[in-house]
N, C-alpha and C positions, 0 to 999 in steps of 0.2 A: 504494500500500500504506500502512494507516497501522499502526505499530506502539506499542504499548502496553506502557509500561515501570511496575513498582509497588516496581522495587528490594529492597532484603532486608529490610526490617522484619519482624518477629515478628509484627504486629497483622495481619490482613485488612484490605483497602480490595476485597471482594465490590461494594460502593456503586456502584464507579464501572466495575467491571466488568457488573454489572446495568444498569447507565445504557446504554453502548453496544449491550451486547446489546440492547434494549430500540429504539433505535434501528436496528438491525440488521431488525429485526424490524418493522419499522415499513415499512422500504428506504428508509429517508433517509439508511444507512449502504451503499453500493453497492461499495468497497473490500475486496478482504483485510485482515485483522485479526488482526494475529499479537499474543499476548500474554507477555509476560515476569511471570509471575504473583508469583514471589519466596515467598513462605509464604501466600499465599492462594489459599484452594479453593474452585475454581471450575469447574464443566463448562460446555460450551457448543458445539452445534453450530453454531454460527456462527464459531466463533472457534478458528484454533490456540491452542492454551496450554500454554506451555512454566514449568515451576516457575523453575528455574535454567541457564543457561544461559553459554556460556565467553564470555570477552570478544572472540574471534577472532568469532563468531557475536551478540554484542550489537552490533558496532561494522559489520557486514554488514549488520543490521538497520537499523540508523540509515540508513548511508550510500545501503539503498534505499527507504526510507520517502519519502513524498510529507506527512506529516505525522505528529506524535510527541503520545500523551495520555502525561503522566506524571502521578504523583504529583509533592507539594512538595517533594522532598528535594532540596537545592542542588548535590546530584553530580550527580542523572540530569539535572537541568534544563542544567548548564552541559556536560555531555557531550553534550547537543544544539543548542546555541545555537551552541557553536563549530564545528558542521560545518554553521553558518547554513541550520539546519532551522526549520520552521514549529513551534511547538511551543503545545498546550494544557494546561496545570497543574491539579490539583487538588487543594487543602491535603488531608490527612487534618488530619478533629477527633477530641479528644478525646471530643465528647459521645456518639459511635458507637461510641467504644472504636478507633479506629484508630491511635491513636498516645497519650502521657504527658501530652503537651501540644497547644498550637493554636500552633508557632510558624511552623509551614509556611504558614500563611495570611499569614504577615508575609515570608516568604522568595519565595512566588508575588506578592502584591501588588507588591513592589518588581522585581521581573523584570517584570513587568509596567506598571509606570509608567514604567519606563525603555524601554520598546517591544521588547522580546526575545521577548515572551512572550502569548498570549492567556489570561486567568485564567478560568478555572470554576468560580464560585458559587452556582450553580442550576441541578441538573443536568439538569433539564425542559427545559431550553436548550440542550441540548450539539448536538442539530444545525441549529442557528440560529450554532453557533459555530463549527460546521465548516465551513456555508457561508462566513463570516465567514473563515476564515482562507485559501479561495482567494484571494482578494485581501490579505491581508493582507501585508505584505514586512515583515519582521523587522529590529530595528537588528542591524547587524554588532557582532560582540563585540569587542570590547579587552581583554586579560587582565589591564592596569595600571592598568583604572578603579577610582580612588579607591574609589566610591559600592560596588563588589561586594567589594573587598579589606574596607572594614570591614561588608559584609551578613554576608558568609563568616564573619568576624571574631564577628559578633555569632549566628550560625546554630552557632558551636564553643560558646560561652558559651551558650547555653540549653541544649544536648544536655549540655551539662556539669554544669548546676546545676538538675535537674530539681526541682521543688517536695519539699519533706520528704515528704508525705501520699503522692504518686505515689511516691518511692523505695520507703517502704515499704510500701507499701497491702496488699500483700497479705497479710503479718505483721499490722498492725494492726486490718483486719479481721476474718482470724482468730479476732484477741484480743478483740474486739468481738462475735461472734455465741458466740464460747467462753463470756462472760460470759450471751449471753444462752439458750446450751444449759443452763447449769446452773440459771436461774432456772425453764427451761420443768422440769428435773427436780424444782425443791424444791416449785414451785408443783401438778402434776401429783400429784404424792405428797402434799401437802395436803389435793387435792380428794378423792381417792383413801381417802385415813384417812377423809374424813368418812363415807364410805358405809360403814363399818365393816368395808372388807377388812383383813386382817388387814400385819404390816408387811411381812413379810417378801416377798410376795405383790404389793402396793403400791409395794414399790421396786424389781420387776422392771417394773413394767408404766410408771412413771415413769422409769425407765433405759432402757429403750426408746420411749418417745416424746422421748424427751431425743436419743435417737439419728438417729430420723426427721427430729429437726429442724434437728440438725449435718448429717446430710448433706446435705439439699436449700440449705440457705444456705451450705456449703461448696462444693456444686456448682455452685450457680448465682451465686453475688457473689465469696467468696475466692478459687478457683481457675478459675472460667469459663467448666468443662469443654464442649467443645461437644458431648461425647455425646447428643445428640437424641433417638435413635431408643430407644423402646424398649427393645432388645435392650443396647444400652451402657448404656442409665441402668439396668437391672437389675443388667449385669454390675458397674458397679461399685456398684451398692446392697450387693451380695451381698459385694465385697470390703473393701469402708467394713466393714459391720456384722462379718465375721472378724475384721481387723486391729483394732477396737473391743474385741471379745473379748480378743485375744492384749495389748492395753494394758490391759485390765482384770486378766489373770492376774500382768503387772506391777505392776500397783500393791498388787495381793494378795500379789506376793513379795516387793519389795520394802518394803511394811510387816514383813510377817513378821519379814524381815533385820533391821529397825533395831530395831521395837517388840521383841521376842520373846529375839531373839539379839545383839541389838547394847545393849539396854532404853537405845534414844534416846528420848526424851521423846515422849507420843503426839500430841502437838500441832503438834510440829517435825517429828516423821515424816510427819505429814499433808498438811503445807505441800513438803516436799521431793517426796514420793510426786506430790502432784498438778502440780509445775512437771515434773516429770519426763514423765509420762504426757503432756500438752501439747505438749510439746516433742515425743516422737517421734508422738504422734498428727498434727501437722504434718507431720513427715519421711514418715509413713505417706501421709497425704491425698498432700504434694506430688508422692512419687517412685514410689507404687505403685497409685495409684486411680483420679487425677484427672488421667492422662497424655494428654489430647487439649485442650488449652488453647491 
């Protein structure tokens, strides 16, 4: 039996489940294949695939597997090294979006150089590597070796100190295509005046291409929504452009309130009005639109 562990990460590693199946399918994979999927989705008739699973039932798995693929993460690997399993790694990268960083690739190479481990960096190879690990005998783990106390050491310290741009990326992105929705609005409503529509008229039709173009670079870069199909990228077109609406009646009330009734300066009302609207138009996108990330 070989069991397939991807741990609880938030990101998918689909990658290295499409790799086996693939071999699966080939029958260079002749084995049961039971998968511990953790937050990624994945179907496959080839494959049990369990999301989450108790530790009573992960530790059964192990101890009847004839071979282990995991992801890099330094738990799943040393939970099977110590029950001197044959084990295959495979970093998740960042450049696929499976993880913040690449440090997994530095936590597999060193289980690896130290012989506990067989690494996977090509995944065109994974059954060249399976064969590879019938023979392969694994060193026996020591829990006091120097070399893993400071890998562990150094695997705490990256998950701790992720790059600025990745802590925040998703805010600053945001704030990056927010800059560049209101330029698609001023520039649209330029081209618009020139044909001699009239304004009023002109900055409906520029506030809404302003809109088409918040959503598709909200969906697809800042929030990463996996909605694919049709029917999801509609449904939430339809609830982007409401919640748009109900911020826009905001920003109409609350100028009202300052300019009107409060006679805050119309300049300073402007500037407050539009940090406002930003703000929960984020809260909107994140917590009501774009919930399949």
């Amino acid at each position: 039996m070989i069991f397939v562990t991807l741990g609880t990460q938030d990101k998918s590693f689909s990658r290295l489940l499409k790799a086996i199946d693939k071999e699966i399918e080939k029958g260079n994979i002749k084995d049961k294949v039971i998968v511990q999927a953790g937050l990624t989705k994945y179907e496959s008739k080839n494959m049990e695939i369990f999301s989450l699973i108790s530790a009573e039932e992960f530790d059964k798995f192990i101890e009847k597997s004839d071979l282990i693929i995991t992801h890099g993460g330094a738990g799943s690997i040393l939970t099977a090294i110590k029950k001197n399993k044959k084990v295959i790694a495979a970093a998740r990268l960042s450049k696929y979006r499976e993880h913040t960083n690449d440090h997994q690739k530095q936590i597999v190479k060193e289980f690896s150089q130290e012989g506990y481990i067989l690494e996977l960096r090509d995944f065109s190879k994974l059954s060249k590597l399976i064969e590879k690990s019938k023979s392969f005998k694994p060193k026996k783990f020591k829990s006091n070796t120097t070399n893993f106390i400071n890998l562990i050491e150094d695997y705490i310290e990256k998950e701790n100190h992720i790059s600025w741009f990745n802590k925040y990326r998703e805010a600053l992105l945001y704030l990056f295509f927010g800059g560049c929705t209101t330029l698609v609005n001023i520039i649209s409503f330029y081209i618009f005046r020139k044909f001699g529509i009239s304004t009023y008229i002109t900055n409906v039709i520029a506030w809404f291409l302003s809109i088409v173009f918040a959503f598709f670079t909200n969906k697809l870069f800042v929030f990463e929504s996996k909605g694919t199909n049709f029917k999801e990228s509609f449904k939430e077109g339809v609830s982007f452009f409401v919640f748009r609406i109900v911020s826009l009646i905001f920003d109409t009330g609350i100028m009202f309130l300052l300019i009107d009734l409060l006679s805050v300066n119309e300049f300073i009302s402007k500037i407050f009005t539009n940090i406002f609207v930003v703000i929960i138009n984020y809260f909107f996108s994140k917590l009501f639109i774009f919930k399949n990330k």
